[in-house]
PALO-735773 format. One line per 3 residues: number of its first residue (from 1); for each residue x, y, z of N, C-alpha, C, CB. Coordinates in pm, whole numbers, plus 50000, padded with zeros to 5 digits. Each point is the difference from the previous one (the first is absolute). Glycine has a CB too. Example, Ala and Ser with C-alpha at 12.3 -4.5 7.8 and 13.67 -1.06 7.14 Angstrom:
// PALO-735773
1> 51319 49431 50780 49911 50119 50000 50090 50120 50000 49811 49883 50125  50154 50222 49803 50082 50119 50006 49923 50109 50073 50118 49937 49785
This chain:
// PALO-735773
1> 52260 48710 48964 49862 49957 49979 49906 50120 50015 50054 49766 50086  49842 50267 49798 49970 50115 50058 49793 49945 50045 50253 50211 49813  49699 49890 50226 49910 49953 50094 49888 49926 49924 50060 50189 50163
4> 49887 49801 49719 49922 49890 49925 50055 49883 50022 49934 50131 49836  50204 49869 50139 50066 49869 49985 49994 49961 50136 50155 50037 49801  49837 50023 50320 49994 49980 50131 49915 49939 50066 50089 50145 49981
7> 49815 49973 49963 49811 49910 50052 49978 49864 49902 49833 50274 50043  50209 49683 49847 50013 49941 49920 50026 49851 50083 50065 50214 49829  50064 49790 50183 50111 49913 50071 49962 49942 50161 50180 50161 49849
10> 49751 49953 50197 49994 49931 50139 49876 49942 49992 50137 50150 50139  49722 49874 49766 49874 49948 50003 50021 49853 49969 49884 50220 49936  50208 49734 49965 50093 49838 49929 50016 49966 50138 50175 50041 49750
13> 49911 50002 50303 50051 49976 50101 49932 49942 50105 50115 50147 49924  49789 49908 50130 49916 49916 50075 49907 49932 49979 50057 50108 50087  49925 49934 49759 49932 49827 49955 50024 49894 49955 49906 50090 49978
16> 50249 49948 49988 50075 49846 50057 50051 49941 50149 50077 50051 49783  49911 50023 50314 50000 50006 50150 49823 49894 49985 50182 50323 50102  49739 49732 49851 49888 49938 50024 49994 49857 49933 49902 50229 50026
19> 50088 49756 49885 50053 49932 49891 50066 49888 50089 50036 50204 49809  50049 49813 50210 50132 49876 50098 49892 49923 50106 50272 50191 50030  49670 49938 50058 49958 49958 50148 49900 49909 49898 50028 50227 50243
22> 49849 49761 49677 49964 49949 49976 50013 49885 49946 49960 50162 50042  50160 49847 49875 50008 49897 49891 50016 50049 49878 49875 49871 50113  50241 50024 49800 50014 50017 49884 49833 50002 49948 50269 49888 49997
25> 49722 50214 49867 49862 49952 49920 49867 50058 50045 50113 49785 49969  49896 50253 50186 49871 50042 50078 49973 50136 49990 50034 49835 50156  49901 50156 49751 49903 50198 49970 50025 50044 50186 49685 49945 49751
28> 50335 50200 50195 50008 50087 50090 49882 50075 50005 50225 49996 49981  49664 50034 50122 49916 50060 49980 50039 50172 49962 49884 49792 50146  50003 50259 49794 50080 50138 49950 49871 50057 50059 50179 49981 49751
31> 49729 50028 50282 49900 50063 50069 49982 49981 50162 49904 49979 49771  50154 50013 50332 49988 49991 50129 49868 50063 50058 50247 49992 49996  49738 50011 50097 49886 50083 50107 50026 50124 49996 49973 49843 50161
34> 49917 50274 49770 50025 50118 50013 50006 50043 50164 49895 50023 49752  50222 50083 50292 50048 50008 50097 49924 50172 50029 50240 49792 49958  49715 50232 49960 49948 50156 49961 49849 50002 50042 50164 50037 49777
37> 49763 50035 50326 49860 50057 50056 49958 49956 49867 50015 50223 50187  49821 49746 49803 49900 49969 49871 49898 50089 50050 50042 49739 49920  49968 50388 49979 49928 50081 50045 49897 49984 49840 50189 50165 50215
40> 49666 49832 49839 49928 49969 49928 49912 50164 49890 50007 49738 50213  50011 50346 49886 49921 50175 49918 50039 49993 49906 49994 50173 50135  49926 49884 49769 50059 50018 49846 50125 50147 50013 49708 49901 49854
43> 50303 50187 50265 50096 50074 50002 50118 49928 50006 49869 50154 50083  50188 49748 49957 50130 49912 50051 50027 49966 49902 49971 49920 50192  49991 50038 49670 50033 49936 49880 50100 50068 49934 49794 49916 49982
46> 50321 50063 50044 50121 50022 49944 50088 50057 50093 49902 50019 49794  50081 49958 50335 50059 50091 50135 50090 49916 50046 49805 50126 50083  50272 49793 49864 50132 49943 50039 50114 49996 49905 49866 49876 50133
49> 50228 50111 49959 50184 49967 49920 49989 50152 50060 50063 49806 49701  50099 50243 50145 50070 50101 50055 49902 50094 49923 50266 49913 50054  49730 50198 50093 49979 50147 49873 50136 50086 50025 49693 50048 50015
52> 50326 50055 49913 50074 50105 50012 49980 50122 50018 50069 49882 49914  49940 50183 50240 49967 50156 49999 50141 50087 49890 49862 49976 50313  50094 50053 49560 50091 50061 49918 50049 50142 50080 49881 49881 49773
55> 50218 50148 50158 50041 50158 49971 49949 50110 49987 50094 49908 49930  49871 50227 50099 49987 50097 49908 50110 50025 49963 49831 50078 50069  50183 49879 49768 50107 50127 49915 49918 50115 49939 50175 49816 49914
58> 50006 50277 50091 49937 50125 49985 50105 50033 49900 49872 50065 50235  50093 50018 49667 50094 50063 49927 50094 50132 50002 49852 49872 49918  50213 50119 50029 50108 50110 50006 49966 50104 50051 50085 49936 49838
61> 49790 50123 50126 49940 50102 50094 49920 49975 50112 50009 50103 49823  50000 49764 50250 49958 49966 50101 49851 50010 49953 50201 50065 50162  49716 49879 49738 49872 49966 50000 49998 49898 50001 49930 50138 49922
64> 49909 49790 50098 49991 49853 50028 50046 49965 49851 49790 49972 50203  50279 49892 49773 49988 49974 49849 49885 49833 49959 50311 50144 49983  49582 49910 50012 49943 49958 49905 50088 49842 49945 49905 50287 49956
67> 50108 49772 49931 50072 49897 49929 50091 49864 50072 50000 50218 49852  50095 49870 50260 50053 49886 50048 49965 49923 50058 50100 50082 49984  49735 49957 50102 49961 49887 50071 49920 49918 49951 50035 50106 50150
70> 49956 49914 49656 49946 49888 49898 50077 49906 50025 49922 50119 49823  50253 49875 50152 50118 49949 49936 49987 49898 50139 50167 50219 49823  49884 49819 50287 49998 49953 50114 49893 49916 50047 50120 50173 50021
73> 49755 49832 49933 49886 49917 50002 49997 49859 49911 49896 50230 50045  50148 49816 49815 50017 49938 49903 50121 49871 50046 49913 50236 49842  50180 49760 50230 50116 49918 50049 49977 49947 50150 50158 50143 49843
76> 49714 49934 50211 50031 49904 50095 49847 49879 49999 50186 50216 50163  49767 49852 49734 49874 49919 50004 50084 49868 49882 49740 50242 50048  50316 49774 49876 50120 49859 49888 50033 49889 50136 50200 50207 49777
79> 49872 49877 50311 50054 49973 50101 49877 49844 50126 50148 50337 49932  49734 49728 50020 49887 49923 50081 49886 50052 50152 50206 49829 49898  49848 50281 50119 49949 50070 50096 49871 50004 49986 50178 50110 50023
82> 49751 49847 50062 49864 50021 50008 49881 50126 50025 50110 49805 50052  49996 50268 49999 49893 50151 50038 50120 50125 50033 49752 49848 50153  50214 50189 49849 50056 50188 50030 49916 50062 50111 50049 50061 49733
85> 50070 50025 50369 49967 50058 50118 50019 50174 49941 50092 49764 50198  49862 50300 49770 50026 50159 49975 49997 50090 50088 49924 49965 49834  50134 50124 50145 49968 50110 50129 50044 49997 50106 49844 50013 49938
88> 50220 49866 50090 50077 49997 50147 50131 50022 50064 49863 49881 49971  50193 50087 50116 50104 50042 50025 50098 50027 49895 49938 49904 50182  50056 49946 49759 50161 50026 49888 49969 50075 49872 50110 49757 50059
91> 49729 50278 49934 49951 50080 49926 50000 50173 50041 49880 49768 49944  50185 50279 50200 50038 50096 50006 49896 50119 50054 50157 49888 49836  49689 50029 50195 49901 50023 50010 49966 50158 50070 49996 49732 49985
94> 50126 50290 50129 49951 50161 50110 50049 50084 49886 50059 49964 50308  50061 49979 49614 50034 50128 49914 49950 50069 49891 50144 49920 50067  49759 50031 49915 49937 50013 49852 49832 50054 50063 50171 49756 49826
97> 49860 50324 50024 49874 50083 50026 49841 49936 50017 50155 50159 49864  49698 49832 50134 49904 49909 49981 49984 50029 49824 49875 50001 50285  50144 50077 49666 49997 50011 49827 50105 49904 49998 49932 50260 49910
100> 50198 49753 50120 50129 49886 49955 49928 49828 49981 50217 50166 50181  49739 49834 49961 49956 49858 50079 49839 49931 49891 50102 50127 50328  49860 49985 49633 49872 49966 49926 50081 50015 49870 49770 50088 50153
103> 50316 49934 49754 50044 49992 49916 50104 49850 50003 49938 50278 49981  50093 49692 50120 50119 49853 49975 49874 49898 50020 50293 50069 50134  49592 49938 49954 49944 49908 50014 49906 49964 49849 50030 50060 50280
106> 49947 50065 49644 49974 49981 49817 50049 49920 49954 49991 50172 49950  50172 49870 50064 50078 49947 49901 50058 49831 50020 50060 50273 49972  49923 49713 50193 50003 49863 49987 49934 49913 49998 50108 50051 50051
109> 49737 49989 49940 49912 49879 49994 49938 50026 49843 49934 49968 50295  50082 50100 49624 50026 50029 49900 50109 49933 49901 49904 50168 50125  50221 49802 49943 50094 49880 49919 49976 49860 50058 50196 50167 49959
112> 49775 49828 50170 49964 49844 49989 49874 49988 49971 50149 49928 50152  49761 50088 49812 49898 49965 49909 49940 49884 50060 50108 50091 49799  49857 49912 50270 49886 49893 50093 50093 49870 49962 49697 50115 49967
115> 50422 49920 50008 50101 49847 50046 50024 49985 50060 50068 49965 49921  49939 50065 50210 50026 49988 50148 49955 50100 50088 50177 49891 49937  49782 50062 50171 49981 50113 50103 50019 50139 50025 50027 49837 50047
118> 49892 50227 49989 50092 50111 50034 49938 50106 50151 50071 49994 49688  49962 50004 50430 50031 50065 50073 50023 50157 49992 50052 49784 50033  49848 50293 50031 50053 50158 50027 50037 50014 50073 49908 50086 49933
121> 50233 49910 50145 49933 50112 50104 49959 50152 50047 50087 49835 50020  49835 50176 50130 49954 50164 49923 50041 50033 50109 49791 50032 49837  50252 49895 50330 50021 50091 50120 50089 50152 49969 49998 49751 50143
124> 49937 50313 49915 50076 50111 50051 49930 50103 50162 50077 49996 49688  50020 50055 50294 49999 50113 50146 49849 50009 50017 50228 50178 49957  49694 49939 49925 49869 50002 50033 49899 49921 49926 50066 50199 50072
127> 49857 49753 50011 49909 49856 49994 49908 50079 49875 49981 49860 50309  49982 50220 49690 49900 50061 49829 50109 49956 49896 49857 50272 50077  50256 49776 49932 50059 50008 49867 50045 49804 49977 50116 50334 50030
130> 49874 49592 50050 50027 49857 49988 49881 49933 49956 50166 50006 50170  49695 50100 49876 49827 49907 49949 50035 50064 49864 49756 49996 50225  50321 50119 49748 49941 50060 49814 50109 49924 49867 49927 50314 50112
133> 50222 49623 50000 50055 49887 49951 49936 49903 49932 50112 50045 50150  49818 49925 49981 49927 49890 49966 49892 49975 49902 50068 49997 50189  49886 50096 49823 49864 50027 49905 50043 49997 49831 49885 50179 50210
136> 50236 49900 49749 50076 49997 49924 50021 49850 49960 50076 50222 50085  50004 49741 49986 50052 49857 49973 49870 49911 49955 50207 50020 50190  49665 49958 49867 49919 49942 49944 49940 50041 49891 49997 49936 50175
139> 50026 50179 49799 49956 50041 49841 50090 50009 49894 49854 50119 50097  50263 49854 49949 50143 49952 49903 50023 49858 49990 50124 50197 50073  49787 49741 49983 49994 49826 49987 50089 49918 50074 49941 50031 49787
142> 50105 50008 50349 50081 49957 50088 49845 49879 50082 50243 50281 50019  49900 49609 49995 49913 49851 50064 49987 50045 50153 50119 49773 49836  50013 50248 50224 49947 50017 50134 50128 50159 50004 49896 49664 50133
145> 50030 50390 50016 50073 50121 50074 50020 49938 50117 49902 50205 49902  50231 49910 50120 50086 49937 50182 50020 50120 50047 50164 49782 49962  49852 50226 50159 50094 50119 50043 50012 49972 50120 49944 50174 49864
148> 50184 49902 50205 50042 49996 50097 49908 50011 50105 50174 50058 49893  49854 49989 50245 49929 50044 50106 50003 50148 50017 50041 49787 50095  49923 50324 50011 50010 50106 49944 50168 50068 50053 49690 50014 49986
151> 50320 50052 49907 50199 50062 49986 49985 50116 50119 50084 49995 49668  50005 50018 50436 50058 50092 50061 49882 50029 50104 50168 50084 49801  49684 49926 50180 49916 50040 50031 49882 49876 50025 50105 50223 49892
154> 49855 49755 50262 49868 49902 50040 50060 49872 50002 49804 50127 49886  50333 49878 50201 50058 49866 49940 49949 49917 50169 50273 50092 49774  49589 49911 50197 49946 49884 50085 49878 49951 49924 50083 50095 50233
157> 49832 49806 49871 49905 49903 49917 49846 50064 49980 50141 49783 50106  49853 50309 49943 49855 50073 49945 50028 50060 49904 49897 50040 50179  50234 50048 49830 50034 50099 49839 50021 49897 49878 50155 50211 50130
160> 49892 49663 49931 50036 49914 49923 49899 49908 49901 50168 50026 50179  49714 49937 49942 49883 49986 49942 49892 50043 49887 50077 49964 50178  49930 50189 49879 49946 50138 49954 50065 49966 49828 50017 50203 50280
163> 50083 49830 49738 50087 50001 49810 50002 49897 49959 50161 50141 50007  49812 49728 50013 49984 49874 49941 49874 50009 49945 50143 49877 50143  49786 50176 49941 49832 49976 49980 49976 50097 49865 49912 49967 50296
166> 50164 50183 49733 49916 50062 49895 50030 49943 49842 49999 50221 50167  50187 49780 49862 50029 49912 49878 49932 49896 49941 50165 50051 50075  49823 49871 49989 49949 49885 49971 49818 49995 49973 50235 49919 50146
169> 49710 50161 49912 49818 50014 49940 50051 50132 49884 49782 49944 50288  50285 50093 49655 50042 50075 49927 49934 49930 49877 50210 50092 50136  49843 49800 49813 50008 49958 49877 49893 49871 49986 50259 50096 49984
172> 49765 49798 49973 49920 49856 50021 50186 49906 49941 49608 50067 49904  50480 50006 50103 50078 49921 49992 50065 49928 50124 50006 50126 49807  50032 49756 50166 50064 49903 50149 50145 50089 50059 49923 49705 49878
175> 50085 50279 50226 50078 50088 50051 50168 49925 50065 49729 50144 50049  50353 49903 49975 50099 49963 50082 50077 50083 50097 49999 49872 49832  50032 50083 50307 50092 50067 50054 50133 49953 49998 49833 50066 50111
178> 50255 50069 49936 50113 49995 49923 50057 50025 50164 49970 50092 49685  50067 49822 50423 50044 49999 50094 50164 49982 49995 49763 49935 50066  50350 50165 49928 50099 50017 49977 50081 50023 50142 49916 50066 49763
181> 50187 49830 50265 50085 50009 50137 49891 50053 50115 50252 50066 49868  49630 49861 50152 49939 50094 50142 49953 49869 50088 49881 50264 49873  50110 49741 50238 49948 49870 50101 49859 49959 49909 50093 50102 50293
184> 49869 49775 49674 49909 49971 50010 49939 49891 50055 50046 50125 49875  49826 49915 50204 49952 49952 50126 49935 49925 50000 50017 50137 50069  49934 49763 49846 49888 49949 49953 49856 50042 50100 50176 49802 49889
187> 49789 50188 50179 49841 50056 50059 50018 50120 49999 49923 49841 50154  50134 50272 49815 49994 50098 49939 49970 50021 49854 50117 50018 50174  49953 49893 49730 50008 50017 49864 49894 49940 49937 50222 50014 50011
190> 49730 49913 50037 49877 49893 50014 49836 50118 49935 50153 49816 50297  49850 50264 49773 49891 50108 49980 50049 50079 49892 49920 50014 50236  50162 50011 49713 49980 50048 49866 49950 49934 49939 50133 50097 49997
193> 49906 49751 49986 49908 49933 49860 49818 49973 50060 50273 49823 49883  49692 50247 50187 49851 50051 50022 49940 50064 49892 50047 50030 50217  50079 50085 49757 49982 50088 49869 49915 49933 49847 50250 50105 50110
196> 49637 49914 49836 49942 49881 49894 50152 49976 49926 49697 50089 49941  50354 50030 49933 50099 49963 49920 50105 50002 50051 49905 50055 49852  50111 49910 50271 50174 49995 50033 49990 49828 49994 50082 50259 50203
199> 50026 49679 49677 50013 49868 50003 50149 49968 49973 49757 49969 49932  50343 50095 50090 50144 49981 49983 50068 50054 50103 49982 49999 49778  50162 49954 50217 50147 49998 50096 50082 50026 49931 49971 49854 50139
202> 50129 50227 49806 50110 49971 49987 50105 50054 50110 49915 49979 49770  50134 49923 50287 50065 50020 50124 50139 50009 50012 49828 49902 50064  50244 50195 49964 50144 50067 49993 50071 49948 50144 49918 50242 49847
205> 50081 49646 50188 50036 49955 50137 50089 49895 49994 49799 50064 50085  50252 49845 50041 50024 49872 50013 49916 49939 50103 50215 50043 49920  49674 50024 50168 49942 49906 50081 49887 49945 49897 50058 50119 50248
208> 49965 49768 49715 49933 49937 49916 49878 49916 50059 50212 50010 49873  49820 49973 50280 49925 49921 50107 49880 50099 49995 50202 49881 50168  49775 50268 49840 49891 50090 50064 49926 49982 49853 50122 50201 50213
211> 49939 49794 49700 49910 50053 49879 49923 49793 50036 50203 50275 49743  49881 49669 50232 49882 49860 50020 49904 49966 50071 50134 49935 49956  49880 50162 50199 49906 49999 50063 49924 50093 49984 50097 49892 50112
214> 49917 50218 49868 49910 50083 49932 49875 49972 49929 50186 50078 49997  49889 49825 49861 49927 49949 49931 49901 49910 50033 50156 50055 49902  49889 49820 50234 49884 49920 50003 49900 50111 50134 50152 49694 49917
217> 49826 50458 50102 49931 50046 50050 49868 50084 49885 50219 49981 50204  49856 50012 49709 49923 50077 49846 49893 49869 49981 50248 50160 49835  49609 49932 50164 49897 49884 49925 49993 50036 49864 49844 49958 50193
220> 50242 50088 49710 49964 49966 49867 50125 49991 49919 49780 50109 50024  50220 49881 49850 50086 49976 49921 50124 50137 49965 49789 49813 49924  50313 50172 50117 50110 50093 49982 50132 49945 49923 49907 50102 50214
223> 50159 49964 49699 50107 49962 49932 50165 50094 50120 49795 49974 49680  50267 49905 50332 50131 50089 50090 50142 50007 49827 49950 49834 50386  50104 50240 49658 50173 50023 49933 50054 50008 50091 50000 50115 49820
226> 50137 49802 50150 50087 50005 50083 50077 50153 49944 50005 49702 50058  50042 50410 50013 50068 50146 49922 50178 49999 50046 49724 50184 50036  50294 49711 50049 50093 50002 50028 50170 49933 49885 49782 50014 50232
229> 50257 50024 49708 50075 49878 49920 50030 49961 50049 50048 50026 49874  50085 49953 50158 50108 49869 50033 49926 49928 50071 50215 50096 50011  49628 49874 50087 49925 49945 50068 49904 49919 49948 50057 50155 50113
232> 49924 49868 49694 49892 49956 49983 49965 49865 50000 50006 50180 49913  50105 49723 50085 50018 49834 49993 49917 49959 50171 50305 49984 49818  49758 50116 50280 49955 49947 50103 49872 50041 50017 50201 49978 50084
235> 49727 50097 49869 49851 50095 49997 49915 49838 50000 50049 50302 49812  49990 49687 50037 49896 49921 49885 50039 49896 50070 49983 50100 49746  50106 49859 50355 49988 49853 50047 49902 49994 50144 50265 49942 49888
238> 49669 50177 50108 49878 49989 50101 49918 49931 49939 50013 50190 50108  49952 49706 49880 49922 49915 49941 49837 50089 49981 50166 49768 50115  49767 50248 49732 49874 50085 50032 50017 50113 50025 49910 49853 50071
241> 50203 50230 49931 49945 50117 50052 50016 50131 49906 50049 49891 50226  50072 50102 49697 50052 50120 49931 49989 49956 49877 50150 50095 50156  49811 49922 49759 50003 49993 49812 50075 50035 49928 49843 50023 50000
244> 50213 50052 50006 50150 50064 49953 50066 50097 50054 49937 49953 49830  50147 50106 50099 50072 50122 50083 49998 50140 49895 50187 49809 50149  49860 50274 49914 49998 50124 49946 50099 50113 50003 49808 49928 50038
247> 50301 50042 49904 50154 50094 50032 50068 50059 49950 50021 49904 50079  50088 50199 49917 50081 50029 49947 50070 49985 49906 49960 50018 50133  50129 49900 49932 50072 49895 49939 49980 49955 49883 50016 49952 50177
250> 49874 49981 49806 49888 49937 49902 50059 50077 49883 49758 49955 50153  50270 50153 49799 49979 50074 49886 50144 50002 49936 49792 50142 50097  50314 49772 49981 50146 49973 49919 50000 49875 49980 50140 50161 50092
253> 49813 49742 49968 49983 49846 49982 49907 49907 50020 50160 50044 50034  49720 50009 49903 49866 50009 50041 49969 49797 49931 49927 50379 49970  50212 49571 49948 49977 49829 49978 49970 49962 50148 50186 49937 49785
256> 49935 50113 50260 50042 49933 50178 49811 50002 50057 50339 50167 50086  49671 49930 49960 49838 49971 50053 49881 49978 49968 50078 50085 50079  49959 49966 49738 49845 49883 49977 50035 49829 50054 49918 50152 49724
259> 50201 49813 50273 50084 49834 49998 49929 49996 50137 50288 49978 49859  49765 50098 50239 49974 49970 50162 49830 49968 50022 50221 50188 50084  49711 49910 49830 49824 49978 50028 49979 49863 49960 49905 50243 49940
262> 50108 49798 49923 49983 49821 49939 50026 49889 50042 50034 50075 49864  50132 49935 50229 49990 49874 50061 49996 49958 50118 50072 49987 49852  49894 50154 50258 49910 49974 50143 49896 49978 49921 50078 50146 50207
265> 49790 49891 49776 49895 49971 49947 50008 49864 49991 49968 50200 49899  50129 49731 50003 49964 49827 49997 50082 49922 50113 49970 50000 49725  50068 50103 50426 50032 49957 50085 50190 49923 49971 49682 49994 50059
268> 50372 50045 49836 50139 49951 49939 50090 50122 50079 49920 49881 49719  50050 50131 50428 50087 50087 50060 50207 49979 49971 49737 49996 50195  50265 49875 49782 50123 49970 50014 50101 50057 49853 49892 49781 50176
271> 49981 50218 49729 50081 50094 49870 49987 50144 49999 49959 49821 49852  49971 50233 50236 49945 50117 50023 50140 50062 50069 49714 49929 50023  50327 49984 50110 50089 50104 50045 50129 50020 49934 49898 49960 50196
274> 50149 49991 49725 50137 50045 49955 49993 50150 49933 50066 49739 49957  49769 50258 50004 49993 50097 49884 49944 50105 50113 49947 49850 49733  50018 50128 50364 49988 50139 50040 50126 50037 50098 49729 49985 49976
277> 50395 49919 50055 50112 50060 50078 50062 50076 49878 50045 49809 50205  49942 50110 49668 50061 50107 49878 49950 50128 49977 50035 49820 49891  49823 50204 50130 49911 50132 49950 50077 50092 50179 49664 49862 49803
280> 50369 50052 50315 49980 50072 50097 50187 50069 49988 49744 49831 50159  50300 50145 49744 50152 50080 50004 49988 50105 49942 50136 49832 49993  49780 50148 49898 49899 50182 49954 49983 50061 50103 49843 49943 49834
283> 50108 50029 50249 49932 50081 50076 50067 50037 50048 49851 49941 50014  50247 50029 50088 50119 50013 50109 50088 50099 49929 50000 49749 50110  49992 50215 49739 50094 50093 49905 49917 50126 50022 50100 49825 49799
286> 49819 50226 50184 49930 50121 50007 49984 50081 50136 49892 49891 49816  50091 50028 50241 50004 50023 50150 50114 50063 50026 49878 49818 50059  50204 50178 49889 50139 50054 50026 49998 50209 49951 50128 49670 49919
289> 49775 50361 50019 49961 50099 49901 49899 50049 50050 50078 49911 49820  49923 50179 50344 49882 50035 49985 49908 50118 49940 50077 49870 50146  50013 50187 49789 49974 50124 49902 49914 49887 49872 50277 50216 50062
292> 49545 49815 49930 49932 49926 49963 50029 50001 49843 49848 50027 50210  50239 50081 49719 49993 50021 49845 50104 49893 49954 49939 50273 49992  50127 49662 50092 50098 49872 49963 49912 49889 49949 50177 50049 50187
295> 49664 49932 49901 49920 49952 49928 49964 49967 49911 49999 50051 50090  49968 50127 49855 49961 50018 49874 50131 49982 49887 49802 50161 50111  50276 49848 49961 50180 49989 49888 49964 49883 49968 50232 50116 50111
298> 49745 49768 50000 50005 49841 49935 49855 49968 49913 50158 49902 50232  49771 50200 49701 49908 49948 49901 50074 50083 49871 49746 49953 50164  50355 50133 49822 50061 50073 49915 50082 49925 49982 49953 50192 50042
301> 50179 49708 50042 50075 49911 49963 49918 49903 49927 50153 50048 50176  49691 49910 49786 49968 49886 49960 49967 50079 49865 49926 49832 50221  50056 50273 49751 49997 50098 49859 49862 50038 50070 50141 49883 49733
304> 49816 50150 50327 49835 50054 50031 50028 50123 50100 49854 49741 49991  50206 50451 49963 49992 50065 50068 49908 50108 50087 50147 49903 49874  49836 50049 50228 49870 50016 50066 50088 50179 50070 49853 49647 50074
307> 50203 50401 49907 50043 50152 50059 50057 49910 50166 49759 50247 49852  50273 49888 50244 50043 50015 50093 49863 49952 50094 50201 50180 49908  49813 49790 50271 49874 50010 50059 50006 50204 50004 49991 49685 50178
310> 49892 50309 49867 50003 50153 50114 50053 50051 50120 49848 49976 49926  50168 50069 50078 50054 50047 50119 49897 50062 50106 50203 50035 49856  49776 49875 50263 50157 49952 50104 50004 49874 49955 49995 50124 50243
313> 49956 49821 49682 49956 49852 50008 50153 49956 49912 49660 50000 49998  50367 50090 49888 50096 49935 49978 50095 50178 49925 49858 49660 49967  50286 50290 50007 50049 50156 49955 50100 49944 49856 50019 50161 50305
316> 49987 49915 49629 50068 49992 49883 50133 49931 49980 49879 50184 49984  50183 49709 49951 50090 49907 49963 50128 50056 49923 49800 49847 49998  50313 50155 50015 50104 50036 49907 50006 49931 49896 50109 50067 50151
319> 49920 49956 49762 50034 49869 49908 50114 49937 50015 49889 50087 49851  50232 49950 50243 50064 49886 50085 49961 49931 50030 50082 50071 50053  49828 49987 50050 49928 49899 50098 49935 49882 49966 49973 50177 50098
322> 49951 49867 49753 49912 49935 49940 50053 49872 49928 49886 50216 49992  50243 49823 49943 50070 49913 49951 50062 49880 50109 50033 50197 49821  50076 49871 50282 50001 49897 50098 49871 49899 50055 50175 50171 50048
325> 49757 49907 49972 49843 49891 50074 49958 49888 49885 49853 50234 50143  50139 49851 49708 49988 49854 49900 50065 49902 49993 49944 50106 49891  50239 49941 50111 50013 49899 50012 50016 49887 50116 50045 50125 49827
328> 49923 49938 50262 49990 49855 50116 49830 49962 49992 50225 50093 50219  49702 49947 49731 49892 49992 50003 49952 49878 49882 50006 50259 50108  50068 49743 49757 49962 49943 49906 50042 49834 50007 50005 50244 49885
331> 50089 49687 50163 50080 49881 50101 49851 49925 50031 50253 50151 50148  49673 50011 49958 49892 49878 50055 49873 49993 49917 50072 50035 50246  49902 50021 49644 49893 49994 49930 49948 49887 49916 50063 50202 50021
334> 50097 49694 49961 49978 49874 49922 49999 50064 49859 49856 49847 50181
C-alpha cells in the first residue's frame, strides 16, 4: 500500500467507525470545532498547517542552486503545504555566506509566488548582519522573519532581548522566535512578546506545558509551531495553542503532515495518529544518519538533487553509501 492509498484508507476507515457508532444512514459531521488558536491580525491569515523549512541545494560547484529550490517548491506546494521556513537550520543557515542567504531567500519567495507563506530566517552570530537580513527579506517580499536567539555569544536574557528588539523594529514585518532545544520558562519568555513585532513561536521542544502557559501570560495575539516532528500530533492536541508545525521531515512526505494539521485542526485526532506513527519511522530512519548530507541524499532519492550539507554540518557521501541508504530508504517513502 503505498502512502496516498494509506491516508486514503484510514480517513474511510474512521468514518465508517463513525458511521456504525452512529447509525446506519447518519451523516457524519465533516466540519468539527476548530481545535486551532483564532487569531484575528490580518498578519495570521494563512499561518497554519504544515510549512517546510526546505534545503539549500547547491551545485556541483557548491553554489546555491537557484533553480532547485524552484523544483522543490513547485512539489511541495502540489503536495499542500501551506508556507515555507528559509534560512534555517535545515537550510544550513551559519554556513552560508549573507550574499548566499539573501540570494536563497530571492529565489524562494520568488517561486512560491504569494501561494503560500514564506518565512526568512535571518539569526546569526552578529545582531547587524541579522537586522540587514532582515531588511532584505522585507524588500524581497517575505510575510514574516524568525531567528534564533543569539549563537555562541549573549546567551542570556538582556543580550537576548537586545537582538530580538533590533531585529524585530528593523523592518514592519511580524516577527518569530525560533526557540530550539533550550529551557523555556514562561515568565521569562513572556517579555519578549513586549517587543511591538514579535508575534510568533516556532518551538523546537517537548515541554508543550511552558509554551501554554506562556501563552496565557502574552496580552496579544501570537501564532506558535510545533518544530519538533515526531511530536507534532501531541503539540496540536494542546487544544488552542499551536497552528501548525514546522519540520524537516516535512520535505520527503510533506502528504503525511499536511493530513496530521488538517485533521487535529478538525480535532479527528484518532485518524491523525496512525499517520504520524507512520511519518515518525522517517524520522527514526534518519536519526540513525547523523552525518546531515544523508538528508540531503533523501531529497536526491526522490529525483530533487539538493548537493551534499557543509561541513561540519554534514561531509561527502560515497556512492556506495548512497546507493545502500536509498535503498532502505525508498521501502519507507510509500
Amino acid at each position: 500500500m503505498n502512502r496516498r492509498e494509506f491516508l486514503g484508507t484510514a480517513a474511510l476507515a474512521a468514518t465508517a467507525t463513525a458511521i456504525g457508532k452512529e447509525g446506519a444512514g447518519t451523516s457524519v459531521p465533516q466540519n468539527p470545532a476548530n481545535t486551532f488558536p483564532v487569531l484575528n491580525g490580518p498578519e495570521f491569515r494563512g499561518m497554519e498547517g504544515a510549512f517546510v523549512p526546505i534545503f539549500t541545494p547547491y551545485t556541483k560547484d557548491d553554489k546555491v542552486n537557484g533553480d532547485m529550490v524552484g523544483k522543490t517548491v513547485e512539489r511541495l506546494l502540489k503536495a499542500g503545504v501551506k508556507g515555507f521556513y528559509v534560512g534555517g537550520g535545515t537550510g544550513e543557515h551559519v554556513l552560508l555566506s549573507l550574499a548566499e542567504r539573501k540570494y536563497l531567500a530571492e529565489a524562494a519567495i520568488s517561486a512560491v509566488n504569494g501561494r503560500a507563506k514564506v518565512i526568512i530566517h535571518v539569526g546569526c552570530t552578529y545582531t547587524e548582519d541579522s537586522v540587514r537580513l532582515a531588511q532584505h527579506a522585507e524588500k524581497a517580499g517575505a510575510d514574516w522573519i524568525a531567528s534564533l536567539g543569539p549563537l555562541v555569544f549573549g546567551q542570556n536574557f538582556d543580550a537576548s532581548y537586545y537582538h530580538y528588539s533590533r531585529i524585530a523594529g528593523a523592518t514592519a514585518l511580524p516577527m518569530m522566535i525560533y526557540c530550539w532545544y533550550r529551557d523555556l520558562v514562561p515568565d521569562r519568555e513572556r517579555k519578549f512578546y513586549e517587543i511591538p513585532n514579535l508575534k510568533g513561536l516556532k518551538y523546537t521542544g517537548r515541554d508543550f506545558w511552558s509554551v501554554q502557559e506562556m501563552r496565557k501570560m502574552v496580552d496579544k495575539e501570537i501564532v506558535c509551531f510545533v518544530g519538533d516532528d515526531p511530536h507534532l500530533l501531541s503539540g496540536l492536541a494542546m487544544n488552542k495553542l499551536f497552528s501548525g508545525g514546522i519540520g524537516t521531515t516535512y520535505n520527503f512526505t510533506p502528504e503525511d503532515y499536511v493530513a496530521i494539521c488538517r485533521l487535529a485542526k478538525e480535532g479527528r485526532f484518532a485518524e491523525a495518529a496512525p499517520i504520524q506513527e507512520r511519518a515518525n519511522h522517517l524520522t527514526y530512519f534518519f536519526s540513525k544518519y547523523p552525518n546531515f548530507s544523508y538528508r540531503k541524499a533523501g531529497m536526491r532519492v526522490l529525483g530533487y538533487d539538493c548537493g551534499f550539507a557543509r561541513s561540519p554540518f554534514g561531509q561527502p557521501i560515497s556512492e556506495v553509501d548512497y546507493a545502500a541508504f536509498a535503498a532502505e530508504l525508498k521501502p519507507l517513502l510509500g
